[in-house]
C-alpha positions as CSV (number, residue, x, y, z in Angstrom):
1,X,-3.1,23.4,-13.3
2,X,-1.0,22.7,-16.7
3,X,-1.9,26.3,-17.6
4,X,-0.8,28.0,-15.0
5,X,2.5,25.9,-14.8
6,X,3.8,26.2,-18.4
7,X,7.1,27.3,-17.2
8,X,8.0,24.0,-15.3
9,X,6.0,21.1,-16.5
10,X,7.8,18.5,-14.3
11,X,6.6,20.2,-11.3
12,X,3.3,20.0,-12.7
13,X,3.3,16.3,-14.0
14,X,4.6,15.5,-10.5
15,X,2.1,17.0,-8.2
16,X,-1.0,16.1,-10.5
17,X,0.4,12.2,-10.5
18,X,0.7,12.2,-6.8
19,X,-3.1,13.4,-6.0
20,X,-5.6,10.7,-5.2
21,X,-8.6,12.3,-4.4
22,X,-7.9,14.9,-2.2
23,X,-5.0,13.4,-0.5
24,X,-1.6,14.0,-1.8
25,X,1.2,11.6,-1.4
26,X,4.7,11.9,-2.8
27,X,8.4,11.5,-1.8
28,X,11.8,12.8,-2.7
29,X,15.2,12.1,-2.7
30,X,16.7,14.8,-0.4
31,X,14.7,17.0,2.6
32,X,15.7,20.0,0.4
33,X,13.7,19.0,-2.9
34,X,11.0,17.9,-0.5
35,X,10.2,21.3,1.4
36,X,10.8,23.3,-1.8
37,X,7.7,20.6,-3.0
38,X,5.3,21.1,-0.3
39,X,6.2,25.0,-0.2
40,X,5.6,25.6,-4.0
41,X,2.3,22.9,-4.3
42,X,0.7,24.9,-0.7
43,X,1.5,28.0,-2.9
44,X,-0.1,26.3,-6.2
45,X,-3.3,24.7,-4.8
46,X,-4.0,28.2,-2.7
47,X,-4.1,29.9,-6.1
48,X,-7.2,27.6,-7.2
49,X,-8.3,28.1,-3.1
50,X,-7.7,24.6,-2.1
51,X,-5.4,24.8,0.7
52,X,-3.2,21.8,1.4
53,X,-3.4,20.8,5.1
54,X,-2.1,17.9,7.7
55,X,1.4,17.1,6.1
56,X,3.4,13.9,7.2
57,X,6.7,12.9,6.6
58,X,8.8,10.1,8.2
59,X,12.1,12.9,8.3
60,X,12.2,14.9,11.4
61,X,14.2,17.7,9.9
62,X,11.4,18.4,7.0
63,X,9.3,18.2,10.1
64,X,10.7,20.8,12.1
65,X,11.3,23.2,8.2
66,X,7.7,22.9,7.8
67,X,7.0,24.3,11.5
68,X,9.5,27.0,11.3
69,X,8.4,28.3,7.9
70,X,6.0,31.0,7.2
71,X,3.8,29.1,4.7
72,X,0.4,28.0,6.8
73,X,0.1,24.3,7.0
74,X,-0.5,22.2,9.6
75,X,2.5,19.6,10.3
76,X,1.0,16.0,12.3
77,X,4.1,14.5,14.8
78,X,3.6,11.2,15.5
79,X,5.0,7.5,15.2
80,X,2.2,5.9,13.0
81,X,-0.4,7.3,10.8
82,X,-2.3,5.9,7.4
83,X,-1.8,5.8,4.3
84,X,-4.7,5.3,2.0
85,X,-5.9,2.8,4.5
86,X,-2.4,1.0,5.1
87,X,-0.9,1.7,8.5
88,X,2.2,3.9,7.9
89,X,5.4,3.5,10.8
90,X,7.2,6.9,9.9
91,X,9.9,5.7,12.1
92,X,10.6,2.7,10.2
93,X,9.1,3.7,7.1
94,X,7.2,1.1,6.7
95,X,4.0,-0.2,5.8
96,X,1.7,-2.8,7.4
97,X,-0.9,-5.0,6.7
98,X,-2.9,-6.0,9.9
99,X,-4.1,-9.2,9.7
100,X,-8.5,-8.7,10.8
101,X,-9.3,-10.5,14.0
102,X,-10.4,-14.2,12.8
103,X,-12.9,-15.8,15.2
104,X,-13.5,-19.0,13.5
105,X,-17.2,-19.2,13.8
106,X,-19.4,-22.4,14.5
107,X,-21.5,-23.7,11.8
108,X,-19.4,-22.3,8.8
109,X,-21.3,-20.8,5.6
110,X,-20.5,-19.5,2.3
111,X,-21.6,-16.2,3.2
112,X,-19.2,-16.4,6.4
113,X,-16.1,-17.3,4.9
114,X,-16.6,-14.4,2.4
115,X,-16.9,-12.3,4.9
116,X,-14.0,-13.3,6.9
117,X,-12.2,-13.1,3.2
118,X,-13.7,-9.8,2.0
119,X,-12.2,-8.6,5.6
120,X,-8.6,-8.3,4.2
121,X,-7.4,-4.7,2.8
122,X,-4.3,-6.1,1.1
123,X,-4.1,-3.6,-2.2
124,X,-0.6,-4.1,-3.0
125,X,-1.0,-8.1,-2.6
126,X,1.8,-8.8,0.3
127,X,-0.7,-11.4,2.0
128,X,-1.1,-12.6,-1.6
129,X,0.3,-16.2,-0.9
130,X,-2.0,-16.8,2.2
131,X,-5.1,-15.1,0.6
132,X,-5.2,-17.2,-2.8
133,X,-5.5,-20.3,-0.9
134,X,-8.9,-18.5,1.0
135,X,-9.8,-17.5,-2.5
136,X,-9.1,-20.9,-4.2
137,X,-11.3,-22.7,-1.5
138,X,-14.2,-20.5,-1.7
139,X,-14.4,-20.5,-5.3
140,X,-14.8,-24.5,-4.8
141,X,-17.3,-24.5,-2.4
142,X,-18.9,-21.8,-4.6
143,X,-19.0,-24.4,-7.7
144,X,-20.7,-27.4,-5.2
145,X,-23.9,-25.3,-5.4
146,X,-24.1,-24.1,-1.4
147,X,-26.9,-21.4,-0.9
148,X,-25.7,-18.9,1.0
149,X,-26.0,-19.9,4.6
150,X,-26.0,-23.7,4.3
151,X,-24.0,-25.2,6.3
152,X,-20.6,-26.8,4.9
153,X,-20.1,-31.0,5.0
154,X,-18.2,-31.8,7.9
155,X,-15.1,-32.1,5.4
156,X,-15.5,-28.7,3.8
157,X,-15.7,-27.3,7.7
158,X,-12.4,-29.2,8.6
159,X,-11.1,-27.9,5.3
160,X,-11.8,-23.9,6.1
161,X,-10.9,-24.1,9.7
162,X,-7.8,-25.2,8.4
163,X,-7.6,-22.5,6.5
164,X,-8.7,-19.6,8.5
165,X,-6.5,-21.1,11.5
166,X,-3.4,-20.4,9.5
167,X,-5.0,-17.0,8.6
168,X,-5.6,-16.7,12.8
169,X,-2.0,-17.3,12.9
170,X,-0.5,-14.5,10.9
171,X,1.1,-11.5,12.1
172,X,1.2,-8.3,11.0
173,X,3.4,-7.9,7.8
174,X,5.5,-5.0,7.5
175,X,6.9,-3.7,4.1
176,X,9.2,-1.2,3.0
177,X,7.8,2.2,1.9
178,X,10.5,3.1,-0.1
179,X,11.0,0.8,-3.3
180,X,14.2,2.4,-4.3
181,X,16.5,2.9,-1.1
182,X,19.9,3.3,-2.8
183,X,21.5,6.7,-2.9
184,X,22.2,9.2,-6.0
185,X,19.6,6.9,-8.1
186,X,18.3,7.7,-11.7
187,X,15.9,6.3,-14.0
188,X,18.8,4.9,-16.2
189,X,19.0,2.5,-12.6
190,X,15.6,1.5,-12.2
191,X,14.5,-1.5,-13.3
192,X,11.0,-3.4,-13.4
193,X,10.9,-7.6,-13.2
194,X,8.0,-9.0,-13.7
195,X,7.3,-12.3,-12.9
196,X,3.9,-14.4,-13.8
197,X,2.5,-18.4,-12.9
198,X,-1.2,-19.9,-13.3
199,X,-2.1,-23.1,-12.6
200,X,-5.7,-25.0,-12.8
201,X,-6.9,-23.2,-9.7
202,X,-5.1,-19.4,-10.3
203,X,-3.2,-17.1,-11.7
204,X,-0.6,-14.6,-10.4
205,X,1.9,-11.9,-11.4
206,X,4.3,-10.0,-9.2
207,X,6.3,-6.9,-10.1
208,X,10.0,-6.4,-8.1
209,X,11.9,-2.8,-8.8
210,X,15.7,-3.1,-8.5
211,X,17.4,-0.1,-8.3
212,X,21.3,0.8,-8.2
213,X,24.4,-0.6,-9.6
214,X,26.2,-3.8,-9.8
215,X,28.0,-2.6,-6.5
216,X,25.2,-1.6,-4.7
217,X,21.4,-2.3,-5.3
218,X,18.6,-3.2,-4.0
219,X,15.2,-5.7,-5.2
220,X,12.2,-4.6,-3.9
221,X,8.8,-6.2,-3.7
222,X,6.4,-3.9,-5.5
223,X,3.3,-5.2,-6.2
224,X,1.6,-8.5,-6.4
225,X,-2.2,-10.1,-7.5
């Protein structure tokens, strides 16, 4: 792909960063820099006869430019879609975590409560505040020795119903997509804070981008573990 992009290697760093598999996600700052993207990576990826199909955008306009134009790509309409397994409001442009359906089960186990835990797709770490407490508790009942469906003391089971009631209780967290919202923004006003904590039971480390000027920015929960 470098080779046959010589002549514009931005282009070219920029589409090969924003492949992950075979799914290609990327964003831009105007709706004219993002159809002259899509128009010149469908034109790129034909050449190597990989043809880029099912593009999504939250903006209505690039919508309706990818309709009317004469490249041939398929353009999905629609409220919601996914993104890499996070739900994806285009309206709102935002991004969810869905909290899994938490029947607290009778009799709990070790091999239940990882399940129930194991159950949460949280890769950028927004439910990282409720999970560590799961986490925390099943590495305890971990080091007490349980086999894998023993049955927990009765103060271990009042412990995890706790627990998995406050999970029960949880709604759906929405996030931002966009981690730099502020208009006319360049590198020079981007910024990366990185804040870490451990304690006897964990660890953690979250990463914030601000973005803009002293008159007008914006912080931005990127990342967390």
């Amino acid at each position: 792909l470098c080779n046959q992009l010589k002549d514009d290697t931005n282009f070219c760093k920029k589409l090969l960063r924003s492949f992950y598999v075979d799914d290609l996600i990327t964003g831009s700052m105007t709706v004219t820099d993002a159809y002259n993207f899509v128009v010149r990576s469908v034109n790129t990826m034909n050449k190597a006869c990989l043809p880029l199909q099912k593009w999504k955008a939250n903006s209505d306009e690039l919508n309706k430019k990818l309709i009317d134009s004469d490249i041939n790509v398929s353009t999905v309409i629609g409220k919601t879609t996914k993104v890499l397994g996070l739900p994806w409001d285009m309206g709102n442009d935002c991004l969810s975590i869905n909290i899994p359906r938490c029947d607290i089960p009778n009799n709990i186990t070790k091999r239940k409560f990882l399940s129930i835990v194991n159950g949460i797709f949280d890769p950028l770490g927004i439910l990282a505040p409720i999970t560590v407490s799961l986490k925390i508790f099943l590495k305890r009942i971990w080091l007490k020795g349980y086999s894998w469906d023993e049955v927990l003391t009765t103060n271990d089971q009042d412990a995890a119903i706790k627990l998995l009631g406050d999970l029960k209780n949880t709604n759906t967290i929405s996030v931002p997509r966009c981690c730099y919202p502020c208009e006319n923004i360049t590198s020079s006003l981007i910024k990366l804070h990185l804040f870490t904590d451990a304690s006897e039971d964990a660890y953690s480390a979250c990463i914030y981008v601000q973005s803009g000027n002293d008159s007008n920015y914006s912080n931005r929960l990127l990342i967390a573990k």
